[in-house]
C-alpha positions in Angstrom: -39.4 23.6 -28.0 -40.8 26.1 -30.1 -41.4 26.0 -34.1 -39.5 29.4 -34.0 -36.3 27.8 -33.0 -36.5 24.9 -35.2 -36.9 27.3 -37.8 -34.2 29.5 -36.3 -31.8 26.4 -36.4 -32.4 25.6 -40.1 -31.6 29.3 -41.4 -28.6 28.7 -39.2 -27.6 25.3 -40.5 -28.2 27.1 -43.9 -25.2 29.7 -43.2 -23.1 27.2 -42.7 -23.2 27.4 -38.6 -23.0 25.1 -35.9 -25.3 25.0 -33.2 -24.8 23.3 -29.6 -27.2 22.1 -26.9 -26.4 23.4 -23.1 -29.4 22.3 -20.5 -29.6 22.7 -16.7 -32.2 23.7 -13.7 -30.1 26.8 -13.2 -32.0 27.5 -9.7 -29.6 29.8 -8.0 -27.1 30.8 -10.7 -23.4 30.4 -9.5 -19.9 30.9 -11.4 -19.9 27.2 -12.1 -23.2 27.7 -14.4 -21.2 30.5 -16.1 -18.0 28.6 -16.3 -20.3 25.6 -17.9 -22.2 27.9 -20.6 -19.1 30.2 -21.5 -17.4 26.2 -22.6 -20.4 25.1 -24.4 -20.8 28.2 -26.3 -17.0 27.8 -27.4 -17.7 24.6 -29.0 -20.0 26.0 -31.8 -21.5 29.0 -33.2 -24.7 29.6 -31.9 -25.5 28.0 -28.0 -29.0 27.2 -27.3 -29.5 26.7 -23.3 -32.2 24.2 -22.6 -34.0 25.2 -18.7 -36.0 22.3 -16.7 -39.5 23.8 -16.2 -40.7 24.5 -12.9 -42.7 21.0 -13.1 -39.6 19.3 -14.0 -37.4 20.8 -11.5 -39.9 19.5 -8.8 -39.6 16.2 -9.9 -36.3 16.3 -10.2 -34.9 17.6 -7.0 -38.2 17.5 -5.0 -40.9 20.1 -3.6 -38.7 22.3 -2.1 -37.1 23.8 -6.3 -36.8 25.0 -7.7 -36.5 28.5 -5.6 -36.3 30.9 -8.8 -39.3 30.5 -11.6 -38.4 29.0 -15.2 -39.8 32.3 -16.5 -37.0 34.0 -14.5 -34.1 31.7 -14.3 -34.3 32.0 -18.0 -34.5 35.8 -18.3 -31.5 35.2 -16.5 -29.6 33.1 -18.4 -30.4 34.9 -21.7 -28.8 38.0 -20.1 -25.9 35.9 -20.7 -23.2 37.5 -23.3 -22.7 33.7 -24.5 -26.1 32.3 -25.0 -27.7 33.0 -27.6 -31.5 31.4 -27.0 -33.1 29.8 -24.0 -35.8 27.3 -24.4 -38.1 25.5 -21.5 -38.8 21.8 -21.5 -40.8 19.8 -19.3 -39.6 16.8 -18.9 -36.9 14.3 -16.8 -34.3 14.9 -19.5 -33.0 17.1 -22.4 -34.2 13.8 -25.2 -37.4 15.6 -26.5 -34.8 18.9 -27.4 -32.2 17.0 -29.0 -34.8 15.4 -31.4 -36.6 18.9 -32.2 -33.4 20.7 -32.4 -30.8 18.3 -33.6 -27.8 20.2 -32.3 -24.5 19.5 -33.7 -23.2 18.9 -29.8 -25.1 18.1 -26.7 -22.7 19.9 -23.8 -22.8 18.8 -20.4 -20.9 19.7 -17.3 -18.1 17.7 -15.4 -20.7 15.7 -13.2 -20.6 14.0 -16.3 -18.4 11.4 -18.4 -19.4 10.7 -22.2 -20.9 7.3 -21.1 -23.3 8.4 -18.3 -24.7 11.5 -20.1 -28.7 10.6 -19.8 -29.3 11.3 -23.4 -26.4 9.3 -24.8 -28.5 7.2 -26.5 -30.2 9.3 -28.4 -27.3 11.8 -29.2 -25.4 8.9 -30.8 -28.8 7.8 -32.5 -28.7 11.5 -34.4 -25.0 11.7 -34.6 -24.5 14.3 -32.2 -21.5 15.2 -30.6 -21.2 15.0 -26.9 -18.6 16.9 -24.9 -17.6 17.8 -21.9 -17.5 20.8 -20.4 -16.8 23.7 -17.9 -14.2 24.0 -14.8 -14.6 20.8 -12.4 -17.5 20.7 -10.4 -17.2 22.6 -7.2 -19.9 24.9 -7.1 -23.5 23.5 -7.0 -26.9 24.6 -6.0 -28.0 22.7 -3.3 -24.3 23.4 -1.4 -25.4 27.1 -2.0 -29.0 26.0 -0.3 -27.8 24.2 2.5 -25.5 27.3 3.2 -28.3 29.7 3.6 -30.3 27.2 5.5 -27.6 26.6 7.5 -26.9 30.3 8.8 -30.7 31.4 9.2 -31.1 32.6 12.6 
């Protein structure tokens, strides 16, 4: 998290705008990711789209991930008509973002329900919103993985 963006995030507040928290790996991007951001960029004015570093990744889903670079995967994801900043963080969840940023929503996707969103805790703690978003969750990552694996000769 970068002093930019906190700075960024109080000339925002100052205008009078709303700000929302996205995160994700984002390894191999699929229509599900865009499905999730385009939702969570609906629910406020400004969407900040939080990436697990390559260090995180690896502890998250194992040595294997993630396939694409953080650098890339958020080049990527800033390419994105609806996002309008991408941030790295380097850790098991989003907690350390929310507290730096203090979004006016936390979004996450349909894998989730309000009450098992990791960072519930510390959204209510801050009095953040949390919602729920995207199209239901039928495209994922390691599906996509297991596919190419799959039809290598």
């Amino acid at each position: 998290m970068t002093a930019e963006l906190v700075k960024l995030a109080a000339s925002l507040r100052d205008q009078g705008k709303t700000i929302a928290l996205a995160n994700g790996l984002f390894d191999i991007l699929h229509v599900g990711h865009l499905r999730y951001l385009e939702a969570a960029a609906r629910e406020a004015d400004f969407l900040v789209v939080a990436v697990n570093s390559d260090r995180s990744a690896r502890a998250l889903k194992g040595s294997g991930r993630p396939l694409v670079p953080e650098r890339e995967r958020a080049e990527l994801l800033a390419g994105f008509r609806c996002v309008d900043h991408v941030v790295l963080f380097d850790a098991p969840t989003v907690a350390g973002v929310l507290n730096a940023l203090r979004p006016d929503v936390h979004c996450k996707g349909t894998d989730y329900s309000p009450e098992s969103v990791p960072e519930r805790g510390v959204a209510e703690s801050l009095g953040i919103r949390i919602a729920i978003v995207g199209d239901v969750k039928r495209h994922a990552t390691r599906d996509l993985v297991a596919k190419i694996r799959r039809d290598q000769p």
